[in-house]
MDAnalysis code that builds the backbone (N, CA, C; Angstrom):
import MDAnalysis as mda
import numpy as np

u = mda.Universe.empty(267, n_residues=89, atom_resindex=np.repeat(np.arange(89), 3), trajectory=True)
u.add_TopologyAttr("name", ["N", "CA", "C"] * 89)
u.add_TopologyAttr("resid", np.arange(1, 90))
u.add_TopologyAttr("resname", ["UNK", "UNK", "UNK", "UNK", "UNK", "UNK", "UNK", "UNK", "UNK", "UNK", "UNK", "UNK", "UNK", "UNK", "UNK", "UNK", "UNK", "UNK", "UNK", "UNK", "UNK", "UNK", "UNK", "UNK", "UNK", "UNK", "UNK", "UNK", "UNK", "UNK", "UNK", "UNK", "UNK", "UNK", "UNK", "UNK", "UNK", "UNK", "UNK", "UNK", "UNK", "UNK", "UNK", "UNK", "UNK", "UNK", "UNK", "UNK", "UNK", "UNK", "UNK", "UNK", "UNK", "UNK", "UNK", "UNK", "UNK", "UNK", "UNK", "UNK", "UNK", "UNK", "UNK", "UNK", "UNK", "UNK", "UNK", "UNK", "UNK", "UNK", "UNK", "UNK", "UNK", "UNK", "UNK", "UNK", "UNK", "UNK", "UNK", "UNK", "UNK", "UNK", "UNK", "UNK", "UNK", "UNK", "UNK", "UNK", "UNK"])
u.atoms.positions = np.array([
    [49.215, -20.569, 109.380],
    [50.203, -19.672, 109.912],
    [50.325, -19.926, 111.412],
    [51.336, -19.846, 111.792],
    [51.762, -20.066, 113.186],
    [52.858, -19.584, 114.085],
    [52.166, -18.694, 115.133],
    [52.820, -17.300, 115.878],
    [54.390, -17.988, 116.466],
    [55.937, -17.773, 116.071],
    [56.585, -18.140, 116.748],
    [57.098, -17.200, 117.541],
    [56.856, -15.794, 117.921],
    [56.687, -15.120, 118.483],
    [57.648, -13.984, 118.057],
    [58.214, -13.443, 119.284],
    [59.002, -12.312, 118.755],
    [60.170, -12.497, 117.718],
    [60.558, -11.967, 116.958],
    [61.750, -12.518, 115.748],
    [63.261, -12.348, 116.473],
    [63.882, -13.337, 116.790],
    [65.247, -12.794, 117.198],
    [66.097, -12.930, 116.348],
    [66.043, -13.172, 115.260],
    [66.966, -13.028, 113.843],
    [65.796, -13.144, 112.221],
    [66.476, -12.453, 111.428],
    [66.026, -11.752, 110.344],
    [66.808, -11.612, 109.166],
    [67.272, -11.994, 107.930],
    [68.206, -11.766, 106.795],
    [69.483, -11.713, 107.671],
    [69.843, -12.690, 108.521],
    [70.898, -13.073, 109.392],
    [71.490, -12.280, 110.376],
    [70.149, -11.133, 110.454],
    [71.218, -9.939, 111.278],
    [70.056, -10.211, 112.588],
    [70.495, -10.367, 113.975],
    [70.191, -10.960, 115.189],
    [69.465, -9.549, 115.871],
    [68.327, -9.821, 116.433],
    [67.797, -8.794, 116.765],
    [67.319, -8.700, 118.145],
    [67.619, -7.782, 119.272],
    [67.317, -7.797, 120.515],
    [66.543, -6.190, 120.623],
    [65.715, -6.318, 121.599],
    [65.214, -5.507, 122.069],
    [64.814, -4.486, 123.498],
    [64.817, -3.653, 123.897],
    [64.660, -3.246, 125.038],
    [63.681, -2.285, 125.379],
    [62.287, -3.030, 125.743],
    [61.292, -2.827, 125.840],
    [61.306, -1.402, 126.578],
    [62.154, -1.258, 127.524],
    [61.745, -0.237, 128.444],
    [62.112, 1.631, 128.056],
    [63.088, 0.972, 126.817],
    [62.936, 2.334, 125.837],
    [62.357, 2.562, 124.965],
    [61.847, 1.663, 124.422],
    [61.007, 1.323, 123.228],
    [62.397, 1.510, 122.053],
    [63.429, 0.557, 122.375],
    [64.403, 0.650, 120.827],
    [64.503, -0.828, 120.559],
    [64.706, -0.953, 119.233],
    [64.899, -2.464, 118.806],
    [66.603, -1.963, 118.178],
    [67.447, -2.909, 118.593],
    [68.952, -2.921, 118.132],
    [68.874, -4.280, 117.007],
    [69.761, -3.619, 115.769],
    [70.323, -5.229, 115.000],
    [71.545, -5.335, 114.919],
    [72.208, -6.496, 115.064],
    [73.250, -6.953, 114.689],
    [74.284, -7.767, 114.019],
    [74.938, -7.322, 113.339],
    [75.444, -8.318, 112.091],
    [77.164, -8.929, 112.029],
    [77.013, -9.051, 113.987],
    [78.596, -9.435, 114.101],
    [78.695, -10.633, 113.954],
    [77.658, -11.688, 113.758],
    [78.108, -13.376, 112.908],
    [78.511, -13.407, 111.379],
    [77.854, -12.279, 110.747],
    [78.459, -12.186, 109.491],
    [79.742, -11.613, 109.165],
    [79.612, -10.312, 109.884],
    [81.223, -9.751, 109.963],
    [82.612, -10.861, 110.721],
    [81.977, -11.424, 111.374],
    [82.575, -12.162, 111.939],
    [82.811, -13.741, 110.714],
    [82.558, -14.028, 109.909],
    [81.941, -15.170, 109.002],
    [83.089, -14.091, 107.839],
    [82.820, -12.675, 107.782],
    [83.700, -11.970, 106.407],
    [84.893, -12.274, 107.074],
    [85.637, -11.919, 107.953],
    [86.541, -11.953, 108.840],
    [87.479, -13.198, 108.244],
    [86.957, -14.220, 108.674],
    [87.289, -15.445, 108.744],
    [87.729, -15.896, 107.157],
    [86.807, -15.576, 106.307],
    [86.757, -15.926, 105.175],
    [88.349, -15.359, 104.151],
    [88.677, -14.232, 105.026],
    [89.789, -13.465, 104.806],
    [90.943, -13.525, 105.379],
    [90.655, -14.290, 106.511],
    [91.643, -14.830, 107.009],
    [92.419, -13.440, 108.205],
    [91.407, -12.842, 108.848],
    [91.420, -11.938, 109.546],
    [90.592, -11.612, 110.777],
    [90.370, -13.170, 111.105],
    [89.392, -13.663, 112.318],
    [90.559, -13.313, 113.818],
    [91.704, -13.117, 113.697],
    [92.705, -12.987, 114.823],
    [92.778, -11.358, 114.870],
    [92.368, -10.344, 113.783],
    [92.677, -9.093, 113.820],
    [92.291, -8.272, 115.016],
    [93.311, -7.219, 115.318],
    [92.676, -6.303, 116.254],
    [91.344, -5.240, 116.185],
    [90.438, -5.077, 116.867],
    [88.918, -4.270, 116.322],
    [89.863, -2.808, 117.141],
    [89.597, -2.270, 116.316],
    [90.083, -0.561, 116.399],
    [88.501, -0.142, 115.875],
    [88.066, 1.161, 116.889],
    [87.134, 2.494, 116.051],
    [87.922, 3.418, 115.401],
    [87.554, 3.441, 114.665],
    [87.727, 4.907, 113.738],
    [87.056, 5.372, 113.182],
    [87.395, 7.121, 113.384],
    [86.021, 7.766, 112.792],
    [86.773, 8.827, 112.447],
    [86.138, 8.812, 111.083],
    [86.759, 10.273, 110.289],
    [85.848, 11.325, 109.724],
    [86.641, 12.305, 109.889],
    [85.983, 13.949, 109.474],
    [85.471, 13.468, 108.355],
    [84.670, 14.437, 108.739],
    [83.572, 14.923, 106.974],
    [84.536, 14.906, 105.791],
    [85.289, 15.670, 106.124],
    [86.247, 16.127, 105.159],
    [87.433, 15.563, 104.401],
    [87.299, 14.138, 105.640],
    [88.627, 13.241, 104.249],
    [87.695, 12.385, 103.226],
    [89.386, 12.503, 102.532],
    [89.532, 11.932, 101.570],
    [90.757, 11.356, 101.095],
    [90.679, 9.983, 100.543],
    [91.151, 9.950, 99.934],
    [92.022, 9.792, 98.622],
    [93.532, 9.964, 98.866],
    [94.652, 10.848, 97.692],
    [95.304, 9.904, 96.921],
    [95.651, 9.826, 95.674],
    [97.004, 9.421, 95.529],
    [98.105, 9.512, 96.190],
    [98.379, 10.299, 96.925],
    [99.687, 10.565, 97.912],
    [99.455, 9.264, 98.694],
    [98.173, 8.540, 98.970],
    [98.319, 7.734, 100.106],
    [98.290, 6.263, 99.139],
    [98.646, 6.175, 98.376],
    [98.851, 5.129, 97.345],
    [100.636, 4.289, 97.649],
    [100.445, 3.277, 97.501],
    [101.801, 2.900, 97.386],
    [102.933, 3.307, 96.759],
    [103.672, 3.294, 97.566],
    [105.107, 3.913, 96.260],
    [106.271, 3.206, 96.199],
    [106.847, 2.193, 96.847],
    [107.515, 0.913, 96.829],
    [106.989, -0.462, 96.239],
    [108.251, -0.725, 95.493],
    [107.039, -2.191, 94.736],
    [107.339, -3.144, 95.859],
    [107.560, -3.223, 96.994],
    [107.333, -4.184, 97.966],
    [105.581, -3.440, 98.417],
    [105.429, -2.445, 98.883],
    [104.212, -2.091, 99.041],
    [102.941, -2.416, 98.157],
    [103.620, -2.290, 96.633],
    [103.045, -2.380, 95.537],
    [102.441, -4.426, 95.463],
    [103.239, -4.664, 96.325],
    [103.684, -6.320, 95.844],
    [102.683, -6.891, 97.074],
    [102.476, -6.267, 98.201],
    [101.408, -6.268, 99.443],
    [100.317, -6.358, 98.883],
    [100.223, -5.012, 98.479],
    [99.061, -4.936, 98.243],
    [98.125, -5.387, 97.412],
    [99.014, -5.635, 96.073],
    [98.307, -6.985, 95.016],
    [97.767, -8.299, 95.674],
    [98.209, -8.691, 96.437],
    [98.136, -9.787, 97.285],
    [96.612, -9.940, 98.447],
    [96.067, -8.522, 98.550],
    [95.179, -8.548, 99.201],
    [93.719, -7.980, 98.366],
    [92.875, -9.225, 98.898],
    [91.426, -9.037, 98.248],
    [90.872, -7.906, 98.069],
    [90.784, -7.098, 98.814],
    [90.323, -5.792, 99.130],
    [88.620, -5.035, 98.226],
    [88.757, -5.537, 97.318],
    [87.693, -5.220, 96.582],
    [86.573, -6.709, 96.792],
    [86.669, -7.266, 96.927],
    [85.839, -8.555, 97.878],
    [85.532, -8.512, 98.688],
    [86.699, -8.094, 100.025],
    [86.308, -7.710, 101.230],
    [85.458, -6.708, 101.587],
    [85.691, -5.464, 100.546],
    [84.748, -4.470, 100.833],
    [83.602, -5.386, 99.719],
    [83.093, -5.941, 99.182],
    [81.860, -6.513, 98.812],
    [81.284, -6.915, 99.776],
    [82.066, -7.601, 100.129],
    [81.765, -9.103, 101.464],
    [80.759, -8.097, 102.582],
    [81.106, -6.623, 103.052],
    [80.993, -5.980, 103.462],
    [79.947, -5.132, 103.501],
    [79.273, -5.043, 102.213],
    [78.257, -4.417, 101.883],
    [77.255, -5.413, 101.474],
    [77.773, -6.465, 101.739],
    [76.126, -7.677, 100.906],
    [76.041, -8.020, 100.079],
    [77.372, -7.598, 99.150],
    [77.219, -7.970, 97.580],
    [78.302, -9.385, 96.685],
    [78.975, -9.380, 97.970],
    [79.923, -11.226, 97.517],
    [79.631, -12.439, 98.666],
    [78.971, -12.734, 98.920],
    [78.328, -13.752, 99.845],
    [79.212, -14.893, 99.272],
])
């Protein structure tokens, strides 16, 4: 066995530290960045958003034009959210 010392990456998520608080941060923006790409959404704008406890959502927010209807077939979406959680590599 042989000490290579502190770990700065781990199951691909990059890890820095700051001794003087005692917090260790991880980060997994090469992969998000790697889902991105894979989707063809490496040029997209990064927006936060943060939502209440309390949504949800509706059918109301479902498509209702078959041009909308015709969008949206077209996009992975159930991959992407895999891609997202660790489960379509």
């Amino acid at each position: 066995m042989k000490d290579l010392g502190a770990a700065k990456k781990i199951l691909g998520m990059e890890i820095t530290r700051d001794r003087s608080v005692g917090k260790l941060f991880l980060s997994q923006q090469a992969y998000v960045e790697k889902v991105l790409k894979r989707f063809n959404m490496n040029n997209a704008k990064a927006v936060t958003i943060s939502f209440a406890a309390h949504f949800k959502l509706s059918a109301d927010m479902s498509p209702k034009t078959d041009e909308e209807m015709e969008h949206m077939s077209n996009v992975p979406y159930s991959s992407a959210v895999g891609s997202i959680m660790g489960q379509d590599e």
